[in-house]
N, C-alpha and C positions, 0 to 999 in steps of 0.2 A: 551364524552370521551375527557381529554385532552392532547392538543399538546404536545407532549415533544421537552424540547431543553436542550443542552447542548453549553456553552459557552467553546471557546477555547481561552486563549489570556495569554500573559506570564508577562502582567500589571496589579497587582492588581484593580487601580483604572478603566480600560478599564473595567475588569469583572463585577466591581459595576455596572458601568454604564448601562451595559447591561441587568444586571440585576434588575436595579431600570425603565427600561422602560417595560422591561417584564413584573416587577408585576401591572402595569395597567390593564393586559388581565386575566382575569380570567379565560380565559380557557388556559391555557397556565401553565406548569409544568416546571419548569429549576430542570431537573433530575440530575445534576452535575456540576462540572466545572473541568478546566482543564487550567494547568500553563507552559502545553511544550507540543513540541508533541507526546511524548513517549508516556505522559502519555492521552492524545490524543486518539490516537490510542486505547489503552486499556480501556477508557470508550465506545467508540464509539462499539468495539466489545461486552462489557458486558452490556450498555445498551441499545441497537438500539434506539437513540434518530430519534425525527422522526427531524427536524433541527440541524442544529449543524453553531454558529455562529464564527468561526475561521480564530485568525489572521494569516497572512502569515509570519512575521518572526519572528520564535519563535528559543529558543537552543535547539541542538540536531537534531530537525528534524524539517522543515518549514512546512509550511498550505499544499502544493503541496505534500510533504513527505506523511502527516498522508493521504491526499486521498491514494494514491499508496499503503501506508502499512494495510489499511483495510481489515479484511477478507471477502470473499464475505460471502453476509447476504441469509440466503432462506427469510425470512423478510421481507419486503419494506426495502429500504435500507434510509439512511437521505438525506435531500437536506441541498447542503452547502450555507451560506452567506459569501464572504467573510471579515474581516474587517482588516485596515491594513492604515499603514502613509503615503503610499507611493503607487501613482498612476502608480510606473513600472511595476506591476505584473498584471495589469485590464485585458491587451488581453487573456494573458496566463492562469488566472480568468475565462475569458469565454471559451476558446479552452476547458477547462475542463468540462464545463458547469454548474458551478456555477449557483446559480439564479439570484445573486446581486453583489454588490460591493460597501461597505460604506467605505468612504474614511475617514480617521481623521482629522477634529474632524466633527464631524455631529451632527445635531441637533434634537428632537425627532420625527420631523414630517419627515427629513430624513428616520431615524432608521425606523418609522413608515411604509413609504412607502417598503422598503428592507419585514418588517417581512409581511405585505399585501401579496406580490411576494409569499414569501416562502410559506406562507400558502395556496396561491391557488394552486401550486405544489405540494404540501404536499396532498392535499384534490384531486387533479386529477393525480397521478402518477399510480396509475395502467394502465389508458390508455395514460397517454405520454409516456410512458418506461423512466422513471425517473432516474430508479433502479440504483442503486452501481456498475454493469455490462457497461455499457454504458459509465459511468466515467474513470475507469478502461485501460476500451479498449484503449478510448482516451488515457489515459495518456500513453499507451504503445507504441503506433504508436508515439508518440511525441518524447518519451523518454524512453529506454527499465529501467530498474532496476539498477543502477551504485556503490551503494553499500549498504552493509549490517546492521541493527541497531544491534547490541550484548547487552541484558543486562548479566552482569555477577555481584553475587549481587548487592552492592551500585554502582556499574563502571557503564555507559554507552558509549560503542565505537564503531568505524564502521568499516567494511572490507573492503575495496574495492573486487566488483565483478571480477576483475580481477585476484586479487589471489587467488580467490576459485581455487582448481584443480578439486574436485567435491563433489557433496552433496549425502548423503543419510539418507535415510526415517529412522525414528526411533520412532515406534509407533504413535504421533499426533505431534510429532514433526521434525525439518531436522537437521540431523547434517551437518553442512558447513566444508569442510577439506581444509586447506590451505597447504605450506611446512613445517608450523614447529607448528600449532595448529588446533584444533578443537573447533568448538561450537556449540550452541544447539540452535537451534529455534522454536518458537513455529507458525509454519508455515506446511503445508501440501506440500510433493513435486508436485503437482498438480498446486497449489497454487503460486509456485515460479518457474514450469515451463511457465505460463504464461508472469509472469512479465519480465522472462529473454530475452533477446537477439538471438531467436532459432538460427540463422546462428553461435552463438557461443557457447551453450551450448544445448545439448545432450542428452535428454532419453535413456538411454539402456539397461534400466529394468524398470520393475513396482518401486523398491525402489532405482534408481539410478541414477543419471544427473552426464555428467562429460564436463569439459571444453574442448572444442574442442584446441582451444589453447595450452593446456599442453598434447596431447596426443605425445609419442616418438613414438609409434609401436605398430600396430592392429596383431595379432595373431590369423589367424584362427584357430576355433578347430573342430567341427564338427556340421552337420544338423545346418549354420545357430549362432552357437554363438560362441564370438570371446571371447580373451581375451584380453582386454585395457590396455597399460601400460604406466602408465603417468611417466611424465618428474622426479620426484623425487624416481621413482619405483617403486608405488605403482600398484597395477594388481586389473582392477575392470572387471567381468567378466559378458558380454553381456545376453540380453535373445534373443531366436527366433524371438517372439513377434517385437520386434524394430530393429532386423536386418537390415531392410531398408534405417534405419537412419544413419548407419556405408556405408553402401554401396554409401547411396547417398552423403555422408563426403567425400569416397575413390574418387569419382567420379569425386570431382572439384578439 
């Protein structure tokens, strides 16, 4: 069976390259490529590459973005290489836990030794806990979520996490509410309570996260669930279930 990878890099000639040493291996499948990291992100979800070779600054979203915005995989998840011009981002590279780090320009026995790496993680990641989960984490305790990608048709834009006021579930996707728009993600609220910043954003229902931040006034109502009324007006009303989480708000 072979390896899948998926190149990430937003220079034509960098993807050649990458791709002119891959086809040396014949067990080796380059299942896609990818010119930013939006779109990044969306092969990596649709085709669980088992590598993924991705530069770090790309437009829209950089190499550290597309880790973050990944959905988690039930899958083995990929192992990243990073590739990139610049030897600022090598520490931050590993705090993620990258396997590698090819600097530019490199030469194939470079390249060579990087994709060696990957493959023996690739071939032992069930017992090293390799998985997409482990990456994740890290990047959360490093950096909680800081804003949001939007596509809206051809547009791609970002929120800042700050003016969300709060998000809710809308079948497999969240809608994000700001003061004066909405959007749609295709993200799980599960999903984005994770990455968020708990001390500042809020479960209070199975389909609801609000910003701690914009809440003006808790309103008890009865058994346990309140009504929340954020800074702009709007009233999102608690369950039972995460009552605790309002209480232990009141509390600090």
């Amino acid at each position: 069976m072979k390896t899948r990878v998926l190149i990430v890099d937003d220079e034509p000639i960098a993807r050649r390259g990458i791709r002119r040493y891959l086809a040396k291996h014949n067990d080796i499948e380059v299942v896609g490529e990818a010119a930013n990291g939006i779109s990044a992100v969306e092969q990596i979800n649709e085709l669980h590459p088992d590598i993924v070779f991705l530069d770090v600054q790309m437009p829209d979203l950089d190499g550290f973005g597309v880790i973050e915005n990944v959905e988690p995989l039930t899958s083995p998840a990929p192992v990243y290489v990073f590739v990139t011009a610049h030897d600022a981002h090598a520490i931050r590279a590993f705090e993620v836990h990258a396997v590698d780090y090819l600097l530019k320009p490199y030469d194939k026995e470079r390249f060579a030794k990087a994709l060696v790496h990957a493959l023996q993680v690739v071939e032992q990641r069930g017992t090293a806990n390799r998985g997409l989960e482990p990456l994740l984490q890290s990047l959360r305790s490093l950096r909680p979520l800081e804003r949001f990608v939007v596509k809206d048709k051809k547009r791609i834009f970002f929120v800042p996490v700050s003016n969300v006021l709060w998000i809710e579930a809308t079948g497999n996707y969240a809608c994000i509410h700001t003061a004066s728009d909405s959007h749609l993600l295709r993200e799980t609220l599960a999903h984005l309570e994770e990455k968020l910043a708990p001390h500042h954003f809020i479960r209070v229902r199975k389909s609801a996260i609000v910003n701690g931040a914009c809440i003006s006034e808790i309103r008890p109502m009865f058994d346990g669930v309140y009504d929340i009324v954020l800074a702009e007006g709007t009233v999102v009303t608690s369950s039972r279930r995460y009552a605790h989480k309002l209480r232990a708000l009141l509390e600090t």
